[in-house]
TORKOL-4160 file (C-alpha; in steps of 0.2 Angstrom, whole numbers, padded with zeros to 4 digits, m for minus):
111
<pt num="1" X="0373" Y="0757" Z="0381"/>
<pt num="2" X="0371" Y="0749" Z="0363"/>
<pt num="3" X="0384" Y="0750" Z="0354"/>
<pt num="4" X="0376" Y="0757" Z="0338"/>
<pt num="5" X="0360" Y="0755" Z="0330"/>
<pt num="6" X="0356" Y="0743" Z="0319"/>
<pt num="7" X="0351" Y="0748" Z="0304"/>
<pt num="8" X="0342" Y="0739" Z="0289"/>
<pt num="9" X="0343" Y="0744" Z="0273"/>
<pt num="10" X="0339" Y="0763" Z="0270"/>
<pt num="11" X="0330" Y="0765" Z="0287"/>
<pt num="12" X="0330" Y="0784" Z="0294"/>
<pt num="13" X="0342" Y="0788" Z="0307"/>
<pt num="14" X="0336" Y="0795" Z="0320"/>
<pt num="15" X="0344" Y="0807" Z="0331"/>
<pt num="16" X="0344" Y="0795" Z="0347"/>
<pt num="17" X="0354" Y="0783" Z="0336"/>
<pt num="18" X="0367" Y="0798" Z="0327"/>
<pt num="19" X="0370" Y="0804" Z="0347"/>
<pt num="20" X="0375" Y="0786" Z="0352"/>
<pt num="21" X="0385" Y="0785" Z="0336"/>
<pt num="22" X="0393" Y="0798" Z="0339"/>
<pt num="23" X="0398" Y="0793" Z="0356"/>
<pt num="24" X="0406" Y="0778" Z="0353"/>
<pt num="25" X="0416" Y="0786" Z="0338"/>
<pt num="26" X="0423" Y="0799" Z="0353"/>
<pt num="27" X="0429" Y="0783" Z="0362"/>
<pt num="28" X="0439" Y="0779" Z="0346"/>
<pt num="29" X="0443" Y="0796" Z="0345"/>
<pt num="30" X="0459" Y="0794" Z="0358"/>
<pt num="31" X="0475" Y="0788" Z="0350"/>
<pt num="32" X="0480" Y="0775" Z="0362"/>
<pt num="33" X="0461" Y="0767" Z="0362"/>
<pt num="34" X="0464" Y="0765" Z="0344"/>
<pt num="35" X="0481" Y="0757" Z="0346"/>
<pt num="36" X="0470" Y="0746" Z="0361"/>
<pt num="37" X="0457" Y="0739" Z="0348"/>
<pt num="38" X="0470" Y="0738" Z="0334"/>
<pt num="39" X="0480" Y="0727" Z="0344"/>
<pt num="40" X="0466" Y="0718" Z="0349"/>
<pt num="41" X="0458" Y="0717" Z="0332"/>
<pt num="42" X="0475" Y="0708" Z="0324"/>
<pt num="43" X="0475" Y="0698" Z="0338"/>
<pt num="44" X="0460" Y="0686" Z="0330"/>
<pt num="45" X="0448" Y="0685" Z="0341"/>
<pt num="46" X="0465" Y="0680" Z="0353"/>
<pt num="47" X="0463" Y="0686" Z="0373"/>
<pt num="48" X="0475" Y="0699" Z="0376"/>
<pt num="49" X="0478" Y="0703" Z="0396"/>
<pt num="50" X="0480" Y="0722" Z="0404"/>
<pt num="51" X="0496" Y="0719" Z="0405"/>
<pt num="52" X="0502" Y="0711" Z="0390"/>
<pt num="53" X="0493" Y="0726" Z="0381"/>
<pt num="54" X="0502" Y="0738" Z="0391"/>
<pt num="55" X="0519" Y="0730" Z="0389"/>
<pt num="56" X="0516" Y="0731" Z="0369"/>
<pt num="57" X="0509" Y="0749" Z="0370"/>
<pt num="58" X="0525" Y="0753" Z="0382"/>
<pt num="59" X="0511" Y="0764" Z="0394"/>
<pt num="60" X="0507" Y="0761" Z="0412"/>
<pt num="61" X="0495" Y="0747" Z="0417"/>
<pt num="62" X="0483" Y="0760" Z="0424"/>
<pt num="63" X="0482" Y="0771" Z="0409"/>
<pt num="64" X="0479" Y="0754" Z="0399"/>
<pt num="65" X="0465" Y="0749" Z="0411"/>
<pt num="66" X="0457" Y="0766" Z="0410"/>
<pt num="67" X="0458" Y="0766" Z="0390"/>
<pt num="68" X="0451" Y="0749" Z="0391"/>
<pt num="69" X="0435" Y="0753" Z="0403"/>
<pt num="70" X="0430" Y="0764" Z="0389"/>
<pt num="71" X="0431" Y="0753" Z="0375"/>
<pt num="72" X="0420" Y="0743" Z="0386"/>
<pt num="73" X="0408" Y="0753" Z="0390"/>
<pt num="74" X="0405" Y="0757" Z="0372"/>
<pt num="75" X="0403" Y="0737" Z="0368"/>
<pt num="76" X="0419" Y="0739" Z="0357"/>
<pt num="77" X="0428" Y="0724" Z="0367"/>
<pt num="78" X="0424" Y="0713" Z="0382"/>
<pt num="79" X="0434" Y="0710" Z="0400"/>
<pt num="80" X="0434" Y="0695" Z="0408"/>
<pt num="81" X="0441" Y="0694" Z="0424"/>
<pt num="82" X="0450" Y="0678" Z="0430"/>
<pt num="83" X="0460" Y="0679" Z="0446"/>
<pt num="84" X="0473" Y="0694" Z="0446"/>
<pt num="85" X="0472" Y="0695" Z="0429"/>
<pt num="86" X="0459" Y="0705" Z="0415"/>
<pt num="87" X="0457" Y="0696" Z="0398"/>
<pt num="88" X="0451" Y="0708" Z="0385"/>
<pt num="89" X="0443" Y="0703" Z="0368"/>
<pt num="90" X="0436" Y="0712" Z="0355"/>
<pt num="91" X="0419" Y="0712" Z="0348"/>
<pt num="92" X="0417" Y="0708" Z="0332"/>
<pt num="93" X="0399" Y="0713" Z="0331"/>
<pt num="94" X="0402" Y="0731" Z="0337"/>
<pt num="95" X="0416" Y="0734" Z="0323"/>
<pt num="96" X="0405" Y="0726" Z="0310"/>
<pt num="97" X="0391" Y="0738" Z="0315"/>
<pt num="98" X="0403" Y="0752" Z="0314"/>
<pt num="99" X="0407" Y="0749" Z="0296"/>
<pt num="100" X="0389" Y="0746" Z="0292"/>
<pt num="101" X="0383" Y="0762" Z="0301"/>
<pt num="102" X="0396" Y="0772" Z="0287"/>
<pt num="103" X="0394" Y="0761" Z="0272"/>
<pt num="104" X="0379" Y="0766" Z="0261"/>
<pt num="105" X="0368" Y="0750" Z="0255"/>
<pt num="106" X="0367" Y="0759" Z="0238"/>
<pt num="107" X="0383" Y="0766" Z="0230"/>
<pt num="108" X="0373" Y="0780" Z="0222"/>
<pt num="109" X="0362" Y="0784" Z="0240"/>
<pt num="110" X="0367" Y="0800" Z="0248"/>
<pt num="111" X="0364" Y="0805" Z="0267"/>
């Protein structure tokens, strides 16, 4: 799944893109996934383990893992497995498409 349409100046949104939109906006929706990808998002562009996010969050490193197979299923961040250990990073891009999906292009345009 894409993480959220790109869209180009005042381009219609169509409903394929506002359901997928909408999903990746439930992801964010859980209180820890957000702590997850603000953790993450201070890190700059740092790669935080599962475990060194778990410790931080004070939660167990299975309910970190699952929080984090969302986030990456939406494209908000990206695992990298090396050993015994997951590296997780954030993606940029999917933020940045967030923001751009909710900002208007023109002040004065209205949805």
């Amino acid at each position: 799944m894409s993480v959220l349409p790109r869209l180009l100046g005042d381009q219609e949104v169509s409903a394929g893109d506002l359901s997928e939109t909408a999903a990746v906006l439930r992801a964010l929706s859980h209180p820890a996934r957000l702590r997850l990808l603000r953790h993450l998002a201070h890190a700059s562009g740092q790669i935080a383990t599962v475990g060194q996010l778990a410790r931080r969050m004070d939660l167990a490193h299975s309910t970190v893992s699952q929080h984090l197979a969302r986030l990456a299923v939406m494209g908000l961040i990206t695992k990298h497995p090396s050993g015994h250990e997951i590296f997780c990073v954030l993606a940029p891009e999917a933020l940045a498409r967030i923001a751009a999906f909710l900002t208007p292009t023109d002040p004065t345009e209205t949805p």
